[in-house]
C-alpha positions as CSV (number, residue, x, y, z in Angstrom):
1,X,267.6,-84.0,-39.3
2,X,269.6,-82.2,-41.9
3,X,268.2,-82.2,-45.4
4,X,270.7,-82.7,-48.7
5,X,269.6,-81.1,-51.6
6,X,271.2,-82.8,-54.8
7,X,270.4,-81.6,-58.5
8,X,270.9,-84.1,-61.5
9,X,270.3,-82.2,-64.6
10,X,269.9,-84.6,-67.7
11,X,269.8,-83.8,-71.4
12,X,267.6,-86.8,-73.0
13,X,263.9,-86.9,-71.7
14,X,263.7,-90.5,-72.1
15,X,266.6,-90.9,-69.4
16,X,264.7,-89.0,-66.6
17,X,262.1,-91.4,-66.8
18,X,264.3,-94.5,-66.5
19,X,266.9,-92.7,-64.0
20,X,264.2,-92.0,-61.5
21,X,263.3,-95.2,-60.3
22,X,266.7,-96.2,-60.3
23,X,267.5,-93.4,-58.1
24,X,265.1,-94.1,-55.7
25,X,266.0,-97.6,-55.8
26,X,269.5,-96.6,-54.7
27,X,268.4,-93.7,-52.2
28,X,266.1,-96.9,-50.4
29,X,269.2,-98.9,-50.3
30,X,271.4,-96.8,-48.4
31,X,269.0,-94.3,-45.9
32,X,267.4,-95.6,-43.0
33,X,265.7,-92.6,-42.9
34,X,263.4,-91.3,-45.3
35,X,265.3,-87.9,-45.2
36,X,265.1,-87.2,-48.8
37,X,262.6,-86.2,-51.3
38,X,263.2,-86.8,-55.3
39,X,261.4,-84.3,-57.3
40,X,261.2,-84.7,-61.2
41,X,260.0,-81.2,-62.9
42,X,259.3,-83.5,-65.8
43,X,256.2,-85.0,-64.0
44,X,255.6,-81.5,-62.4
45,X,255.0,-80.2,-66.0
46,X,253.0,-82.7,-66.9
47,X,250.4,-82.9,-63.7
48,X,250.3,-78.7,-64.4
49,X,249.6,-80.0,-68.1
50,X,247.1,-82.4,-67.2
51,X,245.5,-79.9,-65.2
52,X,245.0,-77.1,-67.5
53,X,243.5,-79.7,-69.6
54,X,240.9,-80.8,-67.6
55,X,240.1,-77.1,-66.4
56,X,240.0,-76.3,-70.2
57,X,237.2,-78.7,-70.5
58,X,235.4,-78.0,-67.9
59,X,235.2,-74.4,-69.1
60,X,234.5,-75.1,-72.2
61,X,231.6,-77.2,-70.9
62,X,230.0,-74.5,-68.5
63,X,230.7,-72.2,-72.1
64,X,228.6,-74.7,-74.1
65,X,225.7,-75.0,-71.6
66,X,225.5,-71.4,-71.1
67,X,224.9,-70.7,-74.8
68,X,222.7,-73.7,-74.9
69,X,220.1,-71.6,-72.3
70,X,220.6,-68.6,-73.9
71,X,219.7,-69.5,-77.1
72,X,216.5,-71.4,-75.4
73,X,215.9,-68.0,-74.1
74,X,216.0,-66.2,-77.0
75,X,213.6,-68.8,-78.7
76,X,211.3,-68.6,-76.5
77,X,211.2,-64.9,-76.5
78,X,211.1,-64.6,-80.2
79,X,208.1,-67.0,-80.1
80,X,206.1,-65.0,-77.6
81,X,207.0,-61.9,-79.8
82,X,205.9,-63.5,-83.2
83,X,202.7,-64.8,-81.3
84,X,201.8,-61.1,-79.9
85,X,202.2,-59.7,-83.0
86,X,200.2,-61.9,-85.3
87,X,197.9,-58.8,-86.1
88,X,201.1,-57.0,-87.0
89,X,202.4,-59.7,-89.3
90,X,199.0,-59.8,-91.2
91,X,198.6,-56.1,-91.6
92,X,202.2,-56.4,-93.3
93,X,201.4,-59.4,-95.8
94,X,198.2,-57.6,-96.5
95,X,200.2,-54.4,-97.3
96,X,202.0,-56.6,-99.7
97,X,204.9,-57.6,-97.5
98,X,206.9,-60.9,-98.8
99,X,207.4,-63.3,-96.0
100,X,211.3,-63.1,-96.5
101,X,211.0,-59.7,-95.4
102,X,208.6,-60.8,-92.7
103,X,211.2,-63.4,-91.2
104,X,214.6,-60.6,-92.3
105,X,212.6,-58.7,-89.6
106,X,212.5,-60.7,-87.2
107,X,216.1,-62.0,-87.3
108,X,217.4,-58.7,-87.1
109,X,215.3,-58.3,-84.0
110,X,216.8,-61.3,-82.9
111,X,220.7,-60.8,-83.8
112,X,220.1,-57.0,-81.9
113,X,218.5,-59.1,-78.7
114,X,221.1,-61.4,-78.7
115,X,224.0,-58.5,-79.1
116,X,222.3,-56.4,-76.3
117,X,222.1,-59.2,-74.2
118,X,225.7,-60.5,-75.0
């Protein structure tokens, strides 16, 4: 079974949509055989389209749940630490600390955790 390889190039997009059917519509007509194959890069490109797409969401999910639990983590952990070192934070206020510097502490303890961890 020999194989014929024919190349149509078109200029208008529009007409590669229409010109395919009719083409295969023709093809049908006049081959017993199914020894062709029509292949349209234009709906190549879009399926690879289409499929970046949905891979780009899908990462971007896995992206968004992954920083979901990590910031879970970190809250917890920063709640444990504030909890362990209620002593700590009382010595401070009684020392005259302001609880704006009291919390400033513990952010920065935070953005370093979640920098070292990143």
């Amino acid at each position: 079974m020999e194989l014929h390889r024919i190349i149509v190039q078109m200029q208008d997009l529009a007409a590669v949509e229409t010109a395919d059917p009719q083409i295969k519509t023709v093809l049908d007509r006049f081959h017993d055989q199914n020894d062709y194959e029509v292949i349209v890069p234009l709906e190549l490109l879009r399926a690879a389209e289409e499929t970046k797409r949905t891979f780009n969401i899908v990462l971007g999910s896995i992206a968004a749940i992954s920083l979901l639990v990590g910031g879970i983590g970190i809250m917890n952990i920063m709640l444990a630490t504030v909890t362990e070192r209620t002593r700590e934070i009382g010595v401070r206020r009684a020392l005259g600390a302001k609880k704006r510097d009291i919390v400033t502490q513990f952010l920065v303890e935070t953005v370093v955790l979640s920098v070292g961890g990143g």
